[in-house]
N, C-alpha and C positions, 0 to 999 in steps of 0.2 A: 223617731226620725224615719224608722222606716216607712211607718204607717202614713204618714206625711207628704211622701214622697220626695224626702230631703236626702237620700243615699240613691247611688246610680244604681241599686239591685234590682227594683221595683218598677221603677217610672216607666210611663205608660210611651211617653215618646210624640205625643199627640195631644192637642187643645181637647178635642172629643174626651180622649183617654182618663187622661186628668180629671173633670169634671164629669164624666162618668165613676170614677173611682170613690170624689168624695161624694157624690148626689148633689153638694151644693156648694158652693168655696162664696164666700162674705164677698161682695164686691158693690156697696155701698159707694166707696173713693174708686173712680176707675184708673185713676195711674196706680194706685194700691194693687187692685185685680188685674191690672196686666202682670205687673212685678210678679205676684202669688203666680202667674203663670207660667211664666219664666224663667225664676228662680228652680223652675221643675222643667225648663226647657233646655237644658246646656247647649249652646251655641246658636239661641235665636234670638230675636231682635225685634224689639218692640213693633216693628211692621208686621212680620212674621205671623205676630199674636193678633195685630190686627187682622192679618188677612183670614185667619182663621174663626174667626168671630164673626165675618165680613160672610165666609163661608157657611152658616148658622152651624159651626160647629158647637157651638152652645150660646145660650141666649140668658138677657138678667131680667129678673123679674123679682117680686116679691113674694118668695116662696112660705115664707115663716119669719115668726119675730116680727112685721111690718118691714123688715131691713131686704136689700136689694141682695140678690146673689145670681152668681153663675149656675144655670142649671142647665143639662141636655133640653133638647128643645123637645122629646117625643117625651119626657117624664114631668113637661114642667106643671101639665095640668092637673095630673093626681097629686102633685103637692101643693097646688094649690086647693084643691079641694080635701085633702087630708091634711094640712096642718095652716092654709094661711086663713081656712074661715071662720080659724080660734082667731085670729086681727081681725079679719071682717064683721065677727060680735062685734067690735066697740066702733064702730064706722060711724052709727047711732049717735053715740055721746059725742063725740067730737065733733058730727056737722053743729050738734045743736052749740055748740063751744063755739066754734065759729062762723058762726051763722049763716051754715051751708043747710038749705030746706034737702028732704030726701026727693020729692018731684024736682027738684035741679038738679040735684047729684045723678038720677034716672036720666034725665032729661042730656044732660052732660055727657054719660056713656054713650046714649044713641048718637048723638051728634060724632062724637071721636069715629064709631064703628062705620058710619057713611060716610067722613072724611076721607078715614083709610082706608076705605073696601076698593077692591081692583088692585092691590099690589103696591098701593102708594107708602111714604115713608116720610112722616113729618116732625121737626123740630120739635122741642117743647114750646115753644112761642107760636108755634105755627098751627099744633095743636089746641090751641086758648085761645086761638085770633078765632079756629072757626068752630068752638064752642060761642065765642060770645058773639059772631055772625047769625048763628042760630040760635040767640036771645035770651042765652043763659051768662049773665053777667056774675063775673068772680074775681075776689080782691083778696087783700091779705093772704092767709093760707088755702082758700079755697082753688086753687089753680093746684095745688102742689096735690092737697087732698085727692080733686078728680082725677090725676093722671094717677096716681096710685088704688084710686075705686077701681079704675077702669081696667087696671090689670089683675086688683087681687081679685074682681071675678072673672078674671081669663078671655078678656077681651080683645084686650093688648098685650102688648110687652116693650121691655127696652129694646131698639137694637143698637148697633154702633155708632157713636160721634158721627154726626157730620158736621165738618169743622172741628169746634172745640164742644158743640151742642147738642147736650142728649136728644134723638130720634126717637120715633116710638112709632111700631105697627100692629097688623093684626095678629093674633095669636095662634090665630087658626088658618092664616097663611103662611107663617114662618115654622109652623110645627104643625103641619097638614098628615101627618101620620100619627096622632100621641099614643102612646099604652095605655091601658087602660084596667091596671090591677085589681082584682076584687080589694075592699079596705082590709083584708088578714093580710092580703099578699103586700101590701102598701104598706103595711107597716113593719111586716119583714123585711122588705126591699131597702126601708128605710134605717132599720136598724144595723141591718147588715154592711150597708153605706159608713152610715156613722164609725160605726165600730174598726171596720175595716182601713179608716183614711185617720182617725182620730185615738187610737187601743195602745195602750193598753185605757179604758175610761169606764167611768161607771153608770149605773142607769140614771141618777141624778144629774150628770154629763148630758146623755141622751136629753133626758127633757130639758131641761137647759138649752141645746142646739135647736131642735126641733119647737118647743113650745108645745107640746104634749104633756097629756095629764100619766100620770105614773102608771094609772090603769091600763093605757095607751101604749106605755112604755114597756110593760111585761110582756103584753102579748105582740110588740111586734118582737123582742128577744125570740120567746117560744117560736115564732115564728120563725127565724131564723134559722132556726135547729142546729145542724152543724155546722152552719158556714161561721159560727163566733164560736172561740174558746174562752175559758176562765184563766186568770191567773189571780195569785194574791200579791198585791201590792201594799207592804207596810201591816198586812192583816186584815186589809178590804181588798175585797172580789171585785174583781175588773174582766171586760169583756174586750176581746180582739180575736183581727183572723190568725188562725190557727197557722196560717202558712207565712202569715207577715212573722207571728210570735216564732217559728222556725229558725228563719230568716236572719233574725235579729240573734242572734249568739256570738258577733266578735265583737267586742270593745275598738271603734272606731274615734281617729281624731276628728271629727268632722266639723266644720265650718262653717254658717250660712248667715247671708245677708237678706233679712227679710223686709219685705212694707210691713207697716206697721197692722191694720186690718188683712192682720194672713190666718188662713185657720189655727193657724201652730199655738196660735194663745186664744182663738175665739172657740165658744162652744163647750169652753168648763167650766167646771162649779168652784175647783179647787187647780190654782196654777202652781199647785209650792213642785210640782214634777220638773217645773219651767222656768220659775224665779223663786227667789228667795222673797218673801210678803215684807220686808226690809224696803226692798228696790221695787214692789210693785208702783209704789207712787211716782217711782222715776219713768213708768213705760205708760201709766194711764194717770197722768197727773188730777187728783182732786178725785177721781175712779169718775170722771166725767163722760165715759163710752169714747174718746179720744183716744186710739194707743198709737206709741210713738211707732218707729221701725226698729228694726234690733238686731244685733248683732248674737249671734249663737253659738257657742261651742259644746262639743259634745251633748246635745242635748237644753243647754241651761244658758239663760240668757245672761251676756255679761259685759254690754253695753248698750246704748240707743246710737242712731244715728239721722242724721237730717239730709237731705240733699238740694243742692241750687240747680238745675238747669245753667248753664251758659251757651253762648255760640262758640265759643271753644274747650268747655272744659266744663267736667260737672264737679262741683264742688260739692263736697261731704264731711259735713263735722259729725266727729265720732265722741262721745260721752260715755266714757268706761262707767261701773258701774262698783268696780272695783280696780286696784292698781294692776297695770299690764307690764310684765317683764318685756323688752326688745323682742322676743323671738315670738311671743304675741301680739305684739302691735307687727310686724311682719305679716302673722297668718292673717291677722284681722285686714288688714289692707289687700292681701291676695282673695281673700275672699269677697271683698270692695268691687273684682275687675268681673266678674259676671256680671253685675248690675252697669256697669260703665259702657261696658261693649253692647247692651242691650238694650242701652239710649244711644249709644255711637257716637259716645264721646269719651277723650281720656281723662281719668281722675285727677281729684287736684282733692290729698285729704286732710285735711287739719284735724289736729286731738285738741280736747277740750279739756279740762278740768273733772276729776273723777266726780261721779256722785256717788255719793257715801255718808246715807243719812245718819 
């Protein structure tokens, strides 16, 4: 939890901070990646996180896995060049799947790069309108593909909704300064990220997150050196920072309402740290990459929940996972009012029926 940044000892206090600590936080669902934000933000409020995003205090891209995430804007290009052009191999197989030619998908990035050059900032509709303006015509998935070519080689990126509609710009506008780590220091950096936001975990963890080969995965450890400690967990060696693993020595009651795509369950090989393999079908139904949101206590997940938006009220049905005595269904509902205040609105929460396979 600490690692996490789910206890008030660590948190960074800042959008920056945060997503400098993990190097990348899952943000695929963007009402999901604000939550992940926020839930690490105590007393802000979904504008707040906007404004902040708004400020490139970090930008989503598709840094690894093909999946969108939060990343600093000055790192996001050596992660795309050190772990998203393990996705970029299979770019190949899938035009020819859907019958995108690689002279259009070329042809397609040029058009986006002179669309957006000088500072502009376009839709995704708006984006497609003037690829197919400049003659490259695209149907089915081939719209979705290009705006995902065009970033995993660091052309573009996401920036923030406008309106309800993803944006996208230049890459090398919005991160006009990037680092630029020899690939030893890249993969230190990276492992040290990991480890540090996600530990106590193991190297099979690591590549897992990452999408790295294990060869990959050693050397950025070593590379690390001592910014990761060992501990054993259960009798397997696990890697974390030495000063989180400090850190962590009181038995806390801790409470957290999370989105469902939050790192706290994305990014391992083995979640029994987190749930009981019982309940995993109740948080990734059918293990379809869908995870619900969840409820947490000390550590270990021990409901799901859902949320309505209303104009006066958000409604939230809670789904134990096991039976909750009164003075738990209490904490569970106090820990409800962070996520209430931070769409600004009061809660309205209903219990459901336990699941309890």
């Amino acid at each position: 939890m600490h690692s996490l940044l789910l206890t008030p000892e660590v948190r960074p206090g800042t959008v920056a901070g945060i997503v400098q600590w993990f190097g990348a936080m899952q943000a695929q669902d963007m009402a999901s990646g604000l939550w992940s934000l926020g839930a690490r933000l105590p007393g802000a409020g979904v504008g707040d996180v906007e404004a902040a995003l708004e400020r490139r205090e970090a930008i989503r891209t598709w840094p690894m896995r093909g999946t969108v995430h939060l990343v600093p804007p000055a790192d996001a290009r050596w992660m795309l060049d050190l772990m998203g052009v393990r996705a970029l191999a299979g770019a190949a197989k899938r035009r020819a799947t859907i019958g995108l030619s690689e002279r259009a998908a070329d042809r397609g990035v040029e058009l986006l790069g002179e669309a957006l050059a000088g500072g502009k900032r376009l839709t995704r509709a708006e984006c497609l309108a003037a690829v197919a303006a400049g003659g490259v015509e695209l149907s089915g998935q081939m719209g979705y593909h290009l705006l995902w070519y065009a970033s995993q080689r660091g052309v573009t990126c996401i920036a923030p909704h406008i309106g309800k509609e993803q944006s996208f710009v230049l890459l090398d506008e919005w991160a006009p300064k990037p680092n630029r780590p020899s690939r030893e220091e890249a993969l230190g950096l990276i492992a040290t990220r990991f480890f540090r936001s996600h530990g106590p975990a193991t190297r099979a963890d690591l590549a897992r997150w990452t999408g790295l080969t294990m060869t990959d995965v050693r050397a950025g450890i070593a590379a690390a050196g001592p910014a990761l400690g060992t501990v054993a967990v259960d009798g397997v060696e696990m890697f974390a920072d030495p000063a989180v693993l400090d850190a962590a020595t009181t038995t806390r009651d801790d409470w957290a309402a999370l989105p469902g795509f939050d790192e706290y369950m994305l990014g391992y090989q083995d979640r029994t740290m987190m749930v009981d393999k019982r309940h995993l079908d109740a948080i990734v139904p059918g293990g379809n990459g869908i995870f619900k949101s969840t409820l947490v206590e000390r550590g270990r997940v021990v409901a799901t929940w859902k949320r309505t938006l209303g104009k006066k009220a958000v409604t939230v049905d809670v789904t134990p996972l096991t039976s909750f005595a009164p003075a738990a269904r209490e904490r569970a509902e106090a820990c409800l009012e962070p996520y209430a205040q931070f769409v600004g609105l009061p809660p309205r929460v209903r219990w459901l029926s336990v699941n309890n396979p």
